[in-house]
N, C-alpha and C positions, 0 to 999 in steps of 0.2 A: 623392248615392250614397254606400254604405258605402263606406271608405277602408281600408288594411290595415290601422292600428290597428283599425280597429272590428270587419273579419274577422279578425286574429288573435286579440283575445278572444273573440269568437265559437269559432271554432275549442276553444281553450284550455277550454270552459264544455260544449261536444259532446264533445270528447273524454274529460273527465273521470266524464262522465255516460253513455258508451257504449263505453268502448274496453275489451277484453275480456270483454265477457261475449256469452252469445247473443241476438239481435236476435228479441225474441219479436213483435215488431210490426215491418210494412214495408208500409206503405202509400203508393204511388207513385198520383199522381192528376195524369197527364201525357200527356196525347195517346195514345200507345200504347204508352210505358215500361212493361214489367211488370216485378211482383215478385222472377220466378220464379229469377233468381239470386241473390238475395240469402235468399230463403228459409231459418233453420234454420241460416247462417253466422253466425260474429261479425264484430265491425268489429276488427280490429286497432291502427288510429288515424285520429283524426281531422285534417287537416292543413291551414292555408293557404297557398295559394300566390298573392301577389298579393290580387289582390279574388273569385281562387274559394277555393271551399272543396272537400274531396277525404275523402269519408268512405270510408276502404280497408277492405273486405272477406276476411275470410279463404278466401275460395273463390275468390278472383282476382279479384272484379270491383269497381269505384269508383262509389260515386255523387257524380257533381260537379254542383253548383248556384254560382249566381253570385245576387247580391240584388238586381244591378242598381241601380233607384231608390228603392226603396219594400219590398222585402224583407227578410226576419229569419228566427231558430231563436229557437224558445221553448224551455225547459226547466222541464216540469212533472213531476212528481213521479209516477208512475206508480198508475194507478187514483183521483187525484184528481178535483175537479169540474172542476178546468182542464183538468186535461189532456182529461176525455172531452165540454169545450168547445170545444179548441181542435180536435177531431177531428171536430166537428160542423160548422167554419166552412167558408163555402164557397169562400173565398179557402187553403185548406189545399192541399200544393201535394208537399207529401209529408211521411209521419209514420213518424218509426224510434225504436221503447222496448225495452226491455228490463223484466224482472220493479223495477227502480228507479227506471227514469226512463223519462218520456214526451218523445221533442223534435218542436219542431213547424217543417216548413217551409212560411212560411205568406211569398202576393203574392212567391215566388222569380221571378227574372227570367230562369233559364236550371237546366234540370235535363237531364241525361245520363246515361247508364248505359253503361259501356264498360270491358272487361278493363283490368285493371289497367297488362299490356304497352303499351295504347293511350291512355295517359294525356297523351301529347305529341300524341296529333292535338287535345286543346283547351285545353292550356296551354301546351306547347312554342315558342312565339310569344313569350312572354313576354320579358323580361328579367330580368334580377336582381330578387329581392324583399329588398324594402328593410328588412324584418324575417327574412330567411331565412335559412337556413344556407349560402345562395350568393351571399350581397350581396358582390359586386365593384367597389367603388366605383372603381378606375381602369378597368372595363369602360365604367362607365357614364360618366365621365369621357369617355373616348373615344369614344363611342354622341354625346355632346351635341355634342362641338367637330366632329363628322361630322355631323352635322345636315343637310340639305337646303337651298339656298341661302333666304333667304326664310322658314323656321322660326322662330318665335320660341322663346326661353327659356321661357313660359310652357308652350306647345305641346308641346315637348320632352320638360317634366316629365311631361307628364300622357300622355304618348307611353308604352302599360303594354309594348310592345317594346322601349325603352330602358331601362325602370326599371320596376318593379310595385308596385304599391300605394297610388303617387299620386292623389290626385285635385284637387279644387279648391281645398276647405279646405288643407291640406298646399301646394300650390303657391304658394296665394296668401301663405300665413305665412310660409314659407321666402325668396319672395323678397323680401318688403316688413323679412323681418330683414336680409336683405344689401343692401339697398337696390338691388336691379337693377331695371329698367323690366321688367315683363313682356313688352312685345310688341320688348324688344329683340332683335335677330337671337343666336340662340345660336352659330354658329360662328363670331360672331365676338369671343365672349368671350374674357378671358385666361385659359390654362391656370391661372393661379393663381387666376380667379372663380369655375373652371368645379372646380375641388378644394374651395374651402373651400363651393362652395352644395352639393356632393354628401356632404360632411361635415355639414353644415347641415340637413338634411329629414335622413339618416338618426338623428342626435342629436337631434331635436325626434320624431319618428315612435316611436323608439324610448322615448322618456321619455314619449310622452303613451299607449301602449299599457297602460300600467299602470293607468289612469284610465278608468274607466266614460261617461262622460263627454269629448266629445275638448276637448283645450282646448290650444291654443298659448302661454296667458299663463299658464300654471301655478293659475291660480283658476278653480276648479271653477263659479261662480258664472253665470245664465243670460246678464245683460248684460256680462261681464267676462271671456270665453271665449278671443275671439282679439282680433289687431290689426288685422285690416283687413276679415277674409270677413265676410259679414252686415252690415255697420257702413259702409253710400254714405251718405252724408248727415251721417253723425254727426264731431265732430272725432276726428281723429289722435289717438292715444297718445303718441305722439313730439312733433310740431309745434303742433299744434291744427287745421292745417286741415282742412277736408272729406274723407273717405275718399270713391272713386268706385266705380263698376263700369261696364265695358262689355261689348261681344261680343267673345267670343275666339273665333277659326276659318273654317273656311268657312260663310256664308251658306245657311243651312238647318240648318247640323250645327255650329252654334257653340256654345256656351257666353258664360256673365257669369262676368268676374275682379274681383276688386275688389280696389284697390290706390289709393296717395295719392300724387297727384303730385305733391307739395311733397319728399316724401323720396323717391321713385323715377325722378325724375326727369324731369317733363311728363306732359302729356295723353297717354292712346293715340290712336291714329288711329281707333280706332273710335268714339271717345268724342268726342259732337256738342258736348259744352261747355255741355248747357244746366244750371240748374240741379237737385238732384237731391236729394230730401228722404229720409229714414229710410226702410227696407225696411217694407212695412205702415203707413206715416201714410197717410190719406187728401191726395188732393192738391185744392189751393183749386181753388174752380168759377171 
C-alpha cells in the first residue's frame, strides 16, 4: 500500500497540475458519487493527509480518495493520447483536467465527495501526519507508551490513529534501524526508545519523500532499496544473517513484517522457524 511519502508526492504532482484554475473535466465513475458539485468550480489545493488525499474545491466541497493497495493519479498532459487512454480504461475511478492537464484516478481504493466543513467525518481519526504541518511527535510519543496492554511496537506504528502515514515499508525500516524487536510490547518501551524511534520514521519518511522512488538506504537502485522489507531470505546488511518475515496482527487481518533477528533481537512469535528462502525464488519440490 502507498505510504505518505508516496501520497505526499503524489499530492505535491496534483496540485501543481490543478490548483487554481477551472476543472474543465470531472469525471466521477463511483457508485453513485456525481459530478454535480464540483462542476465549473476550481480546486483551490491539493492536500495529503496521511495515506488520503483531499482535492478542495472552491465551492466548498472535497473530493477525498485513498489508494488503498494498488491505486495511483496519473498526470497526463491534457488532450494527449494518454490522457484520452487513460479515460478510456475501465479501471478509471475518477478523472479531473483542466484546459493543461489531464489527472487520472485510476484501481482508487476509497472515493468520497463531502463539504469541505465535513472533512473530519473521514480523516478526523487520524493522528498526526508524519509529513504534515501537525506532526506532534511528543503526542505521538504519548499515543505509543499508551498503547493497549498486548500491542506491539510494530502494531502501534502502523496504528494511522496514533501516527499517519505509516505503513509496512516505513515500519519495518525504522525499527530494524533502532534495533527494537517488532512484536515487542510497545508500553513497555523506555520513554527514551519511544523519542528517538518517533524521531527516527519522521527523519527517514521525510528525507525519502524527496525520491520518486521509496528507499530507506538512500540508493535509489531496485535490489539495494531497504534493509530489511522485501529481503526474508537474503542476508542482513548489518550482520549477514537471514532477514525474516512473518504475520503481524490478528488472524485474518494480519499482515507480514520483515525483520532480522540476529540485530532485533529473536524470533517473533509468529514466526514458525522454518527455513525461508528470497521473496519470489521458486521453492525445491
Amino acid at each position: 500500500m502507498p505510504e505518505g511519502d508516496t501520497v505526499w508526492r503524489t499530492a505535491q504532482r496534483l496540485h501543481a497540475a490543478l490548483s487554481g484554475r477551472p476543472a474543465t473535466l470531472v469525471d466521477i465513475r463511483w457508485g453513485e458519487v456525481g459530478e454535480g458539485p464540483l462542476r465549473d468550480a476550481s480546486i483551490d489545493e491539493v492536500v495529503p493527509r496521511g495515506k488520503h488525499l483531499l482535492h478542495r474545491f472552491d465551492s466548498g466541497w472535497t473530493l477525498h480518495t485513498h489508494l488503498r493497495m494498488e491505486g495511483s493519479w496519473r498526470v497526463e498532459a491534457a488532450g494527449s493520447e494518454a490522457a484520452a487512454r487513460g479515460l478510456r480504461r475501465p479501471d478509471l475511478r475518477a478523472g479531473v483536467g483542466n484546459a493543461a492537464w489531464t489527472t487520472l484516478g485510476l484501481r482508487l481504493g476509497e472515493l468520497d465527495l463531502v463539504r469541505r466543513s465535513d472533512e473530519h467525518l473521514l480523516v478526523g481519526h487520524l493522528g498526526p501526519d508524519v509529513l504534515g504541518t501537525d506532526w506532534d511527535p511528543g503526542l505521538v510519543a504519548r499515543r505509543i507508551v499508551g498503547s493497549s496492554t498486548g500491542t506491539s511496537i510494530a502494531a502501534a506504528l502502523l496504528d494511522q490513529q496514533v501516527l499517519a502515514g505509516v505503513g509496512t515499508f516505513w515500519a519495518s525500516e525504522v525499527l530494524f534501524a533502532q534495533r527494537l524487536h517488532p512484536w515487542h510490547e510497545a508500553a513497555s518501551l523506555s520513554p527514551e526508545q519511544v523519542d528517538t524511534l518517533v524521531a527516527r520514521v519522521h527523519e527517514l519518511m521525510v528525507r525519502g519523500r524527496e525520491h520518486a522512488i521509496q528507499s530507506s538506504t538512500g540508493i535509489l537502485r531496485a535490489d539495494a532499496r531497504s534493509w530489511v522489507h522485501g529481503r526474508s531470505g537474503r542476508p542482513c546488511r548489518r550482520c549477514g544473517q537471514a532477514v525474516r518475515v512473518a504475520p503481524l496482527g490478528r488472524q485474518g487481518a494480519d499482515r507480514v513484517f520483515f525483520y532480522c533477528p540476529a540485530c532485533q533481537g529473536g524470533i517473533s512469535p509468529t514466526d514458525d522457524g522454518r527455513p525461508q528462502g528470497p521473496l519470489g525464488a521458486r521453492r525445491p519440490r
